[in-house]
Each structure stands twice: as structure tokens, then as C-alpha cells.
DRENZAMAR-446684 format. One record per residue: residue in three letters; x, y, z of N, C-alpha, C in turn. Coordinates in nm, 4 decimals. Layout:
N
 type   n_east  n_north     n_up  ca_east ca_north    ca_up   c_east  c_north     c_up
  ala        X        Y        Z        X        Y        Z        X        Y        Z
...
//
This chain:
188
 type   n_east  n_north     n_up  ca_east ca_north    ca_up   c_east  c_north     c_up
  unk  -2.7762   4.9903   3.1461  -2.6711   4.9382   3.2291  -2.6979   4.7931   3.2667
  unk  -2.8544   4.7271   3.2620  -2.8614   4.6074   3.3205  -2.8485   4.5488   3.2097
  unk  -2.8165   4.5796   3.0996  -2.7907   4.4767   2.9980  -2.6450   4.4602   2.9702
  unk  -2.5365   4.5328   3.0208  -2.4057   4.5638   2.9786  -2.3676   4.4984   3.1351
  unk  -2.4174   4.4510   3.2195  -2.4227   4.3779   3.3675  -2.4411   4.1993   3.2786
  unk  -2.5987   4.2054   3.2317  -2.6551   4.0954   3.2001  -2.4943   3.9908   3.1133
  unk  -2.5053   4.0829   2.9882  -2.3918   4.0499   2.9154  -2.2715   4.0149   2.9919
  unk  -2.2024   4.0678   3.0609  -2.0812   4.0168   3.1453  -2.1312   3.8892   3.2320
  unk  -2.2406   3.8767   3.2542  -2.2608   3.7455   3.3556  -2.2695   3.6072   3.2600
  unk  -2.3219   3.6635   3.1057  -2.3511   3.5227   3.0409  -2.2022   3.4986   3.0320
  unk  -2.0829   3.5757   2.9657  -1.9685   3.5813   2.9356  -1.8996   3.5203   3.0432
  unk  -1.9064   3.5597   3.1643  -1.8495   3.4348   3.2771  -1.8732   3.3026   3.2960
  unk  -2.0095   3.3300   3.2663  -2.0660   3.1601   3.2798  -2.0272   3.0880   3.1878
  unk  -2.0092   3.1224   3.0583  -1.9814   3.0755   2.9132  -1.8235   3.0394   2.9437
  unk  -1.7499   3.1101   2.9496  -1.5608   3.1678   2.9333  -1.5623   2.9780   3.0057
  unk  -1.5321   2.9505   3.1016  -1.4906   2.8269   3.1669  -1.5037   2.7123   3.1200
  unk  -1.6183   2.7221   3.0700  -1.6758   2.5782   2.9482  -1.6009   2.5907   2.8118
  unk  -1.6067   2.6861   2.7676  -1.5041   2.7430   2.6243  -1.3530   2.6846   2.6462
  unk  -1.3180   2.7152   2.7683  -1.1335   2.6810   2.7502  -1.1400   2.5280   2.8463
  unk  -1.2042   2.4769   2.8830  -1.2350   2.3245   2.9182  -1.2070   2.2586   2.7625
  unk  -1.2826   2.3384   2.7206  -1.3107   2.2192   2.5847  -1.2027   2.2541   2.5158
  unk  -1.0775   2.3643   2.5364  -1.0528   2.3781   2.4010  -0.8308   2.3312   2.5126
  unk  -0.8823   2.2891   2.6417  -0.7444   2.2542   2.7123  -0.6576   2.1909   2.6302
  unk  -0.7262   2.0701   2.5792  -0.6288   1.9772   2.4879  -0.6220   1.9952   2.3516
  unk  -0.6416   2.0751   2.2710  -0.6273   2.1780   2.1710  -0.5430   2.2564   2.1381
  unk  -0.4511   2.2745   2.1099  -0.3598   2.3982   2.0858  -0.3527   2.4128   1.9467
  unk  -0.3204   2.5180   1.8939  -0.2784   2.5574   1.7348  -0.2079   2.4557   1.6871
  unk  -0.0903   2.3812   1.7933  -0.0304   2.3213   1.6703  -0.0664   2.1739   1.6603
  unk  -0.1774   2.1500   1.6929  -0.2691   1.9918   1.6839  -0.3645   1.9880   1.5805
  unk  -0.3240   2.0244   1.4453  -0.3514   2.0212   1.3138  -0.3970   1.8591   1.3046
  unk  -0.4410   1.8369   1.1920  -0.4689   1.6980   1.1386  -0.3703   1.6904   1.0990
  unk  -0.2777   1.7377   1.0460  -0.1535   1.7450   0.9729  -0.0234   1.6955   1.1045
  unk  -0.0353   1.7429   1.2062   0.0408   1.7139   1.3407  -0.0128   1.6064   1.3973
  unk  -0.1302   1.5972   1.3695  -0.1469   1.4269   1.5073  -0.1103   1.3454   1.4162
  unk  -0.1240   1.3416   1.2517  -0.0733   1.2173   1.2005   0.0729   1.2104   1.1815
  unk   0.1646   1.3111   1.1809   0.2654   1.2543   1.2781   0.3052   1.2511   1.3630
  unk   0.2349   1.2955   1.4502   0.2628   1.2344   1.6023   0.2107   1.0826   1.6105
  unk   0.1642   1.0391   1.5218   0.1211   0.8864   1.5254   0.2074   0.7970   1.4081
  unk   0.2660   0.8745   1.3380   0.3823   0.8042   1.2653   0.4876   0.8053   1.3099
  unk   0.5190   0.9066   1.4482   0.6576   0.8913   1.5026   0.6000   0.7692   1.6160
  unk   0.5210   0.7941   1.6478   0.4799   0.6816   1.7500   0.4852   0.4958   1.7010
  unk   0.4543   0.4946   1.5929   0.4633   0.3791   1.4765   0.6169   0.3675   1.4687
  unk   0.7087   0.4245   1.4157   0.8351   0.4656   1.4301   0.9028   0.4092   1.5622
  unk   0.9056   0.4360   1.6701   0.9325   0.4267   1.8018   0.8782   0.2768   1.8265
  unk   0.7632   0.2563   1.8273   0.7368   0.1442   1.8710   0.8053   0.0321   1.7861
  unk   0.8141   0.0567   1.6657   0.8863  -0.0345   1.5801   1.0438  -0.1115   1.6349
  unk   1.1172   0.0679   1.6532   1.2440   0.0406   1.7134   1.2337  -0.0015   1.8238
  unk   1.1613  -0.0019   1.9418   1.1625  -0.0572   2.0729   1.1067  -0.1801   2.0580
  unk   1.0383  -0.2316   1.9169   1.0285  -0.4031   1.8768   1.1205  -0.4357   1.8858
  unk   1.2404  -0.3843   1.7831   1.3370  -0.4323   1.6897   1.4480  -0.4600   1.8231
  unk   1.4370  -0.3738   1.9228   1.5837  -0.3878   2.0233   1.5159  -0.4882   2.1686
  unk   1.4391  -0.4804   2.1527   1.3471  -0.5676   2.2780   1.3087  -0.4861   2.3790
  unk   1.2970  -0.3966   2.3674   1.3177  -0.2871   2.4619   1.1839  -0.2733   2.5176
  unk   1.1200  -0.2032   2.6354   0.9937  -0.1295   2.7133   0.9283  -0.0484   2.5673
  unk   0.8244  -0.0267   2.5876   0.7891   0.0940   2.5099   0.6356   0.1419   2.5753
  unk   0.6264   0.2531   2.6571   0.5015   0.2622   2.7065   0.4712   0.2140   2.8108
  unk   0.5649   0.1418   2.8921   0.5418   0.0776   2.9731   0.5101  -0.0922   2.9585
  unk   0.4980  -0.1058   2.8439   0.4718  -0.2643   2.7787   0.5940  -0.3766   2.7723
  unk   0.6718  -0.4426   2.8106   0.7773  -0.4985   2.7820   0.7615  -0.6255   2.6955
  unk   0.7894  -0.5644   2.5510   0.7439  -0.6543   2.4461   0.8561  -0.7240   2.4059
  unk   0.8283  -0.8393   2.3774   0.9247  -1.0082   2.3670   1.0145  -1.0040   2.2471
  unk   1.1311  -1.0343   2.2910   1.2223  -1.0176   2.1504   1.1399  -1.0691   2.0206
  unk   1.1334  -1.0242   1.9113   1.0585  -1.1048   1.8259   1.1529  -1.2552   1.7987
  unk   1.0912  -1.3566   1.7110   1.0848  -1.4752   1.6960   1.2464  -1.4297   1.5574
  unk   1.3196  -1.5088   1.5483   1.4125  -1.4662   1.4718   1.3491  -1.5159   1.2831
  unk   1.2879  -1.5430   1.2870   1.2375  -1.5674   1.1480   1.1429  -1.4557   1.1242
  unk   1.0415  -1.3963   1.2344   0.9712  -1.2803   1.2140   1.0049  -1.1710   1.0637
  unk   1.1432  -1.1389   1.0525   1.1840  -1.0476   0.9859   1.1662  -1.0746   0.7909
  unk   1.1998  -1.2028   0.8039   1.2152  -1.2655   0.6634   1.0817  -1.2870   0.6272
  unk   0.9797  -1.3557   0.7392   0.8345  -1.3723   0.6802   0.7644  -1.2451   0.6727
  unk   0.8011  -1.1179   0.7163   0.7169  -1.0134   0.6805   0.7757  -0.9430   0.5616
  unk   0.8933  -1.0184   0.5340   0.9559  -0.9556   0.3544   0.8782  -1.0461   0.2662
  unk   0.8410  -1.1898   0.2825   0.7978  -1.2071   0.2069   0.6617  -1.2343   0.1885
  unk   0.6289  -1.1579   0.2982   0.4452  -1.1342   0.2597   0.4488  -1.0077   0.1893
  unk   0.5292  -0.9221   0.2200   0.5271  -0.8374   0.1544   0.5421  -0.8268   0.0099
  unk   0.6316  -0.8962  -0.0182   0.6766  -0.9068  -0.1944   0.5352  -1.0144  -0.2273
  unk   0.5202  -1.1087  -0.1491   0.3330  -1.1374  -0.2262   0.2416  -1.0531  -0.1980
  unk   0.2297  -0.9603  -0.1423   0.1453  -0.8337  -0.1273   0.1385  -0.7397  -0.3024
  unk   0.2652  -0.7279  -0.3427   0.3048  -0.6726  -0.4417   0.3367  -0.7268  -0.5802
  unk   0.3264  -0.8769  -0.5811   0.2712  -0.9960  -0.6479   0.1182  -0.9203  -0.6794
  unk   0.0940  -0.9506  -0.5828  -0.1013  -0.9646  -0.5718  -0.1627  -0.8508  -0.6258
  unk  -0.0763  -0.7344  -0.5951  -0.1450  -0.6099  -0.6409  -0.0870  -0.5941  -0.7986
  unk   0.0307  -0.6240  -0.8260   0.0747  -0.6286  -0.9928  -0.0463  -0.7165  -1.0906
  unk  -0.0991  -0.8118  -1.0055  -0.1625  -0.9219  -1.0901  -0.3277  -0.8100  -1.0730
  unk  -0.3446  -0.7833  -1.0155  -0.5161  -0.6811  -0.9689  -0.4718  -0.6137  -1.0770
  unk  -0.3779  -0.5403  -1.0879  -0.3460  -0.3856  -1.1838  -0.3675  -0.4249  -1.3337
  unk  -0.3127  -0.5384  -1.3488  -0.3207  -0.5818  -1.4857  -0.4414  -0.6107  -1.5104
  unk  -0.5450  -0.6875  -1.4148  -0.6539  -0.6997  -1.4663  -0.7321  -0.6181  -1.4876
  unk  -0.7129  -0.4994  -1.3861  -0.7773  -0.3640  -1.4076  -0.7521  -0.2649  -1.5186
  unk  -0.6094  -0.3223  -1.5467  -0.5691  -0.2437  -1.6607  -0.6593  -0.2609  -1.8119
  unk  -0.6556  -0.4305  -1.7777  -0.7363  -0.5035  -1.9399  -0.9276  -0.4553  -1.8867
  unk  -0.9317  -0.4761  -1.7784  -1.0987  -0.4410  -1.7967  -1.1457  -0.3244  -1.7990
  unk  -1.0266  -0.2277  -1.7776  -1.0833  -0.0775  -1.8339  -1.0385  -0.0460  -1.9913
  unk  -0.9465  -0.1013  -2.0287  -0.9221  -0.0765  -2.1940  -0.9656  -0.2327  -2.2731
  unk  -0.9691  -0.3067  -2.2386  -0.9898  -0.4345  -2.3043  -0.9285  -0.4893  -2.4036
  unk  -0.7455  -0.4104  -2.4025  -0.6620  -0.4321  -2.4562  -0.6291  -0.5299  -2.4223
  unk  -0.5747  -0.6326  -2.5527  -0.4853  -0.7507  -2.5701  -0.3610  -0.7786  -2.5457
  unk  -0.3259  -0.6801  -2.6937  -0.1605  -0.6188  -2.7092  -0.0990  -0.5420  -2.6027
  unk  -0.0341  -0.4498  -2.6956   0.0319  -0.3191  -2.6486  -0.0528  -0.2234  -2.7530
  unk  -0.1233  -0.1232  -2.6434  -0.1771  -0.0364  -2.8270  -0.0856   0.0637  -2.8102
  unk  -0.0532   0.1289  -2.7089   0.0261   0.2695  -2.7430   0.1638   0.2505  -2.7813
  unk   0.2152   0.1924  -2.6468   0.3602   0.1601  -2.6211   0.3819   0.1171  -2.5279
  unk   0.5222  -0.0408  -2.5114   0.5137  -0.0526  -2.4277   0.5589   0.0129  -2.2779
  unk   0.6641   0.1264  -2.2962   0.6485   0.1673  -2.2129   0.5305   0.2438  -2.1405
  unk   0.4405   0.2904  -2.1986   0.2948   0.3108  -2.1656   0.2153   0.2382  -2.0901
  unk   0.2095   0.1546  -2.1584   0.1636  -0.0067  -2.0594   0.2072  -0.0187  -1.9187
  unk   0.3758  -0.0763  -1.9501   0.4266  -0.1053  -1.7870   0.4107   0.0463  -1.6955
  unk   0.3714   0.1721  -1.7617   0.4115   0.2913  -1.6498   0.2294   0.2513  -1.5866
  unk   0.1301   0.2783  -1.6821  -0.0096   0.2725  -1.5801   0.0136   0.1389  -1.5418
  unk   0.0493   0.0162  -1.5493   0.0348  -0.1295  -1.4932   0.1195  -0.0865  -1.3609
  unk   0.2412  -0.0187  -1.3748   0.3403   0.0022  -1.2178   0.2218   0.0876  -1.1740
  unk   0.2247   0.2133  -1.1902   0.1406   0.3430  -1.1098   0.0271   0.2603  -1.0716
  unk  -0.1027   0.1489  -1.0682  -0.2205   0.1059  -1.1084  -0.1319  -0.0130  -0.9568
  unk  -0.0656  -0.0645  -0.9885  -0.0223  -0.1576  -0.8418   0.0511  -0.1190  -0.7300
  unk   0.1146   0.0203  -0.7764   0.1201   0.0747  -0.6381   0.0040   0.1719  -0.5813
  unk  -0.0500   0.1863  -0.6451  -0.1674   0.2720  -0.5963  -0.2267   0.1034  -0.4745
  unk  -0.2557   0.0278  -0.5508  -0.3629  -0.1358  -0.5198  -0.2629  -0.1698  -0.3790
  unk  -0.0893  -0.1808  -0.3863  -0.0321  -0.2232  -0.2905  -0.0862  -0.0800  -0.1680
  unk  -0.0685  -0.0068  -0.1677  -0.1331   0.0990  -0.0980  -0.2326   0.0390  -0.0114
  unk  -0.3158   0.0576  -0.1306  -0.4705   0.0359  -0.0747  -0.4921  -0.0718   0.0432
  unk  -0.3715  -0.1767  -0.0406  -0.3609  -0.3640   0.0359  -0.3159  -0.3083   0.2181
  unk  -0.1828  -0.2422   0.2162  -0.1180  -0.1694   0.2819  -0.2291  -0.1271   0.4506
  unk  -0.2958  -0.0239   0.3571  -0.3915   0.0177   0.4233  -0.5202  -0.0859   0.5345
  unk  -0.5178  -0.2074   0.3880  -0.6854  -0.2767   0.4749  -0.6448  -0.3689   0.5551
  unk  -0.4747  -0.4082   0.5351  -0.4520  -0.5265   0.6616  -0.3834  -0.4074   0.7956
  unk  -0.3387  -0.2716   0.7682  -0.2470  -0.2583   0.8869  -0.1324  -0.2842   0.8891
  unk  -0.0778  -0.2779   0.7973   0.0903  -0.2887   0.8027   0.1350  -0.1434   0.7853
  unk   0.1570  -0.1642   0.9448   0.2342  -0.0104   0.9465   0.4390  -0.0457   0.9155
  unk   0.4762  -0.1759   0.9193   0.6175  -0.1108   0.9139   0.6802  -0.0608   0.7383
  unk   0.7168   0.0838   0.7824   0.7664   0.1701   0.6306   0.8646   0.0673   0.5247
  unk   0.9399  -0.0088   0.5923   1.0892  -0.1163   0.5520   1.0232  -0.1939   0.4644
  unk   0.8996  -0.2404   0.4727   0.8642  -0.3371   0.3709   0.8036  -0.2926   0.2448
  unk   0.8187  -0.1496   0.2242   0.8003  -0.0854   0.1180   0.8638  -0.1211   0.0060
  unk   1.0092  -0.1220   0.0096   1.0427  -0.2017  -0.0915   1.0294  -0.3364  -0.1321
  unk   1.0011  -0.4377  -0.0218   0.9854  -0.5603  -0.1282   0.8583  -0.5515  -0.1219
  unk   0.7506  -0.4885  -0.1096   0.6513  -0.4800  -0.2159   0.6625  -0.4381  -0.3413
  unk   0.7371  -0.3457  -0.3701   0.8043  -0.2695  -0.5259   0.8895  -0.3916  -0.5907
  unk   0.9657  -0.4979  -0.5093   1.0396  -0.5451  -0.6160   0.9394  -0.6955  -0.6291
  unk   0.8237  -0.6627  -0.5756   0.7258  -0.8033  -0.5706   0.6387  -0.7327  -0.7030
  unk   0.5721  -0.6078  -0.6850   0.5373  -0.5594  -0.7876   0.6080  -0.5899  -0.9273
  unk   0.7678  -0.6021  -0.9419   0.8544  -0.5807  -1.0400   0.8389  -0.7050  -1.0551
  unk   0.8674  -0.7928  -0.9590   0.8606  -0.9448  -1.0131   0.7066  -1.0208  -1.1112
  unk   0.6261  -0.9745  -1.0414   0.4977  -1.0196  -1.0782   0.4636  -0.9366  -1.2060
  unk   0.4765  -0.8097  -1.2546   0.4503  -0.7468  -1.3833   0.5589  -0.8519  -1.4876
  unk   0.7296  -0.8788  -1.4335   0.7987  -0.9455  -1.5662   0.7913  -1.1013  -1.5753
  unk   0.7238  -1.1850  -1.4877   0.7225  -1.3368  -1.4816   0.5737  -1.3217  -1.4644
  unk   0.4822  -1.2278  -1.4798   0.3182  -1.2958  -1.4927   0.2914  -1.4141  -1.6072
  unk   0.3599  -1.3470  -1.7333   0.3407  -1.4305  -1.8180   0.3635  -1.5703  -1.8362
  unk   0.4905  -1.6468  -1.7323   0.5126  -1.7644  -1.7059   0.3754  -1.8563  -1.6317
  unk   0.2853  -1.7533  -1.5204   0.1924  -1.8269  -1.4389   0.1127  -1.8304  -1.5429
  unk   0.0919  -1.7321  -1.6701  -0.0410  -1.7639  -1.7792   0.0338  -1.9303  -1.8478
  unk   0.1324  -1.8958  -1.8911   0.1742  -2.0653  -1.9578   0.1345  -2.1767  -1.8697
  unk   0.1664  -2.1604  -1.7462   0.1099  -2.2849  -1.6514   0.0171  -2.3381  -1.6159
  unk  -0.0723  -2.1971  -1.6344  -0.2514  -2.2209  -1.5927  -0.3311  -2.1473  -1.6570
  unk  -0.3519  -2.2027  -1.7762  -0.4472  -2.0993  -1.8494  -0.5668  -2.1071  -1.8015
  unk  -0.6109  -2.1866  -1.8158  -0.7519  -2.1997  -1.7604  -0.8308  -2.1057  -1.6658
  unk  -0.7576  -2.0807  -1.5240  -0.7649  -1.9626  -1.4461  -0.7713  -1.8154  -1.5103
  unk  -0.6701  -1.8299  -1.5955  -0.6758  -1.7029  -1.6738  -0.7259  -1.6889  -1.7571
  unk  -0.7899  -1.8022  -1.8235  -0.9207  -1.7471  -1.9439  -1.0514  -1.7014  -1.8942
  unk  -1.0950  -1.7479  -1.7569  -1.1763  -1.7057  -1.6948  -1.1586  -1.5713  -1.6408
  unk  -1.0805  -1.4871  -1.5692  -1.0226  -1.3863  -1.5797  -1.0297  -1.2560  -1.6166
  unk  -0.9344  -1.3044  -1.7248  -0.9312  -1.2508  -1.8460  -1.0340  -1.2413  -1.9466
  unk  -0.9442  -1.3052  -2.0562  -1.0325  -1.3671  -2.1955  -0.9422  -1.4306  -2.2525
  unk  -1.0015  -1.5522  -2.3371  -0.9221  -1.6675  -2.3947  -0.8657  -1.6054  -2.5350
  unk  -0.8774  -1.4637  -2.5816  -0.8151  -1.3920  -2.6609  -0.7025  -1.3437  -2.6044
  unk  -0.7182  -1.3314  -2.4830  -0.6203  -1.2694  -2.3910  -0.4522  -1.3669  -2.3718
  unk  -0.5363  -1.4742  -2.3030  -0.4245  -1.5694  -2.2958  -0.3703  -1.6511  -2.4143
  unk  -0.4630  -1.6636  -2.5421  -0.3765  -1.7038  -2.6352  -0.2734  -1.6069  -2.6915
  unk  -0.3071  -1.4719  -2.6735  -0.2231  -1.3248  -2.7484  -0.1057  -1.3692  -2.6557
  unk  -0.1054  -1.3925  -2.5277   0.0051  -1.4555  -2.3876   0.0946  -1.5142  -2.4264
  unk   0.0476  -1.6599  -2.4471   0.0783  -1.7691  -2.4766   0.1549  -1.7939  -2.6281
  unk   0.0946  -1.7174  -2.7304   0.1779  -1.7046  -2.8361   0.3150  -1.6203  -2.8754
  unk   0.3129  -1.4665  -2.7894   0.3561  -1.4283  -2.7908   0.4707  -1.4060  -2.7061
  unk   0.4978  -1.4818  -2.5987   0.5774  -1.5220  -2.4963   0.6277  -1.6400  -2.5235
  unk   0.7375  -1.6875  -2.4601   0.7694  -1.7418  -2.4547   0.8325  -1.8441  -2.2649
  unk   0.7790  -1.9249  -2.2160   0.7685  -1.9901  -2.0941   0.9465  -1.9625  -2.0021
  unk   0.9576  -1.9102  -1.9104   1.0780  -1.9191  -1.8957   1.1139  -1.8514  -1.8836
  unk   1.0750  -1.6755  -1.9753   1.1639  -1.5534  -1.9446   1.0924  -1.4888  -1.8565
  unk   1.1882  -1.3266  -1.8808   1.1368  -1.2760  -1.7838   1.0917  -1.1618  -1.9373
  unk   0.9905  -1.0514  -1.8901   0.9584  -0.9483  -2.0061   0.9268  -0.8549  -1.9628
  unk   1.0458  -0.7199  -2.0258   1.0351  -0.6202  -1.9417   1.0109  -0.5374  -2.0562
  unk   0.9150  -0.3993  -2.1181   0.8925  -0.3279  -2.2080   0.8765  -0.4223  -2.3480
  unk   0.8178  -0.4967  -2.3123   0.8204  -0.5796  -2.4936   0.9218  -0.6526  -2.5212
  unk   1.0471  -0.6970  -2.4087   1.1454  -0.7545  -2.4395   1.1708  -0.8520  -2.3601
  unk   1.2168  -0.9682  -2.4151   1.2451  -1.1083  -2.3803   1.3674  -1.1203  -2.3172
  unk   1.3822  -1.1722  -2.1727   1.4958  -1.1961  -2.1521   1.4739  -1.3796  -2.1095
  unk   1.5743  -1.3854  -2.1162   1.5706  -1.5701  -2.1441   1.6881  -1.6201  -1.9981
  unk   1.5869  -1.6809  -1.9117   1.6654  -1.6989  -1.7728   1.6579  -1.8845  -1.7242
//
């Protein structure tokens, strides 16, 4: 009996410390739930940027009216930057020149390979607003079909790079001026 006593006394002493720790806990505070409860919060704060509004108690300053345009176009050089990484990553893991498979082959790992990189970019500065998702994609788009114009302008940069097999295969096979989308020349 003094052990079926003993036992109920550790169990009291224990029970109070157990649901202390577990107050701010509930089932539905998954890892899966706080990260969006922190993307609606990202969300919210965005819109209470965008209208000038309180948020939290903070009364944050209308933004600057140019604000909007310079974070589109950091963004589309965000997606510049990561198209130009992808390609190089593309040539220093195959050490392809050409096209060996196809070109649609090419541009699908060169796209998939810079949005993965814009991601990553995404990630190491902190740009939480979702809106500039696309002109990173059409910065990506820009920089995969006019790379070949910055190789005509500056080889030099890009033989270092690259390889000077690389930029002459470029340089010969392009032409300064277009744009090139799947192996095809458009003339702008």
C-alpha cells in the first residue's frame, strides 16, 4: 500500500510541471501550422504596409511612392542573376558547349536550375513579399533569351567563367541583337 501511496505523490508532484510546459502547445501547433501562422502574419503585415495602416500596434509610414517599382526591379535582377548562376552550373556540371540532347532539354534544367537559385536568393536576403514572384520568372526569362547579347559585349568576363570554347561556340553561333528561345533566333 505504501508504494501505491508513494506512486500517487510522485504523480502530483510531476502532473503541474507536465501541463506548464505543455500550456502553449496544443495539437494543432504543428510545424506545419506555425509556418502559416507566420505566412498569414507576412500576408497581413504586407497589406497593413500597402494601406498605411497600424499593424501590431506599430504605425508604419506610407511607403515612399517609388518603393513599389524598385522592388520589381530588384526582383527581375534577382532572376537575371540566378538565370546567369544556372547556366553556369548547368556548363560546370556537363561541360557542354552546344545543345547535346535538345534544346528544349537545355532551357527546361537551365529554367528548373534558376528557379530553384532564385529561391535560394529569395531565401538569403529575406524577401518575404509573394508579388515579386513573378518578375523574378520574367527576369529569369529575360536573362536565359538575351544572355547571349552580354557574351557579344564582354567576352572576356565570360571566357574566364566559362571557357573560351564556350564563348566562341556563343559568339559564332548567335547572332548580337536577338533574343533566343529553344535554338531559335528572334531578331529585335
Amino acid at each position: 500500500m505504501d508504494q501505491k501511496i508513494d506512486f500517487q505523490r510522485r504523480i502530483a508532484r510531476v502532473a503541474p510541471i507536465i501541463s506548464d510546459q505543455r500550456a502553449g502547445v496544443g495539437p494543432s501547433k504543428s510545424p506545419r501550422m506555425e509556418r502559416n501562422e507566420r505566412i498569414q502574419t507576412m500576408l497581413e503585415r504586407q497589406e497593413a504596409w500597402d494601406k498605411g495602416q497600424e499593424f501590431y500596434g506599430v504605425n508604419l509610414d506610407k511607403p515612399a511612392p517609388w518603393t513599389p517599382f524598385l522592388s520589381v526591379i530588384l526582383a527581375v535582377a534577382m532572376g537575371a542573376l540566378s538565370a546567369m548562376i544556372a547556366r553556369y552550373i548547368h556548363f560546370q556540371l556537363t561541360g557542354a558547349i552546344g545543345v547535346n540532347l535538345s534544346a528544349n532539354l537545355d532551357v527546361t534544367v537551365d529554367v528548373l536550375l534558376a528557379i530553384a537559385i532564385a529561391f535560394l536568393l529569395r531565401e538569403l536576403v529575406s524577401l518575404s513579399a509573394i508579388r515579386q514572384m513573378g518578375a523574378q520568372c520574367a527576369g529569369i526569362l529575360l536573362a536565359l533569351t538575351t544572355m547571349h547579347n552580354i557574351v557579344h559585349e564582354f567576352p572576356g568576363p565570360f571566357t574566364r567563367l566559362f571557357s573560351s570554347e564556350w564563348v566562341q561556340h556563343v559568339t559564332e553561333t548567335t547572332e548580337l541583337g536577338t533574343l533566343v528561345f529553344r535554338g531559335r533566333e528572334i531578331h529585335i
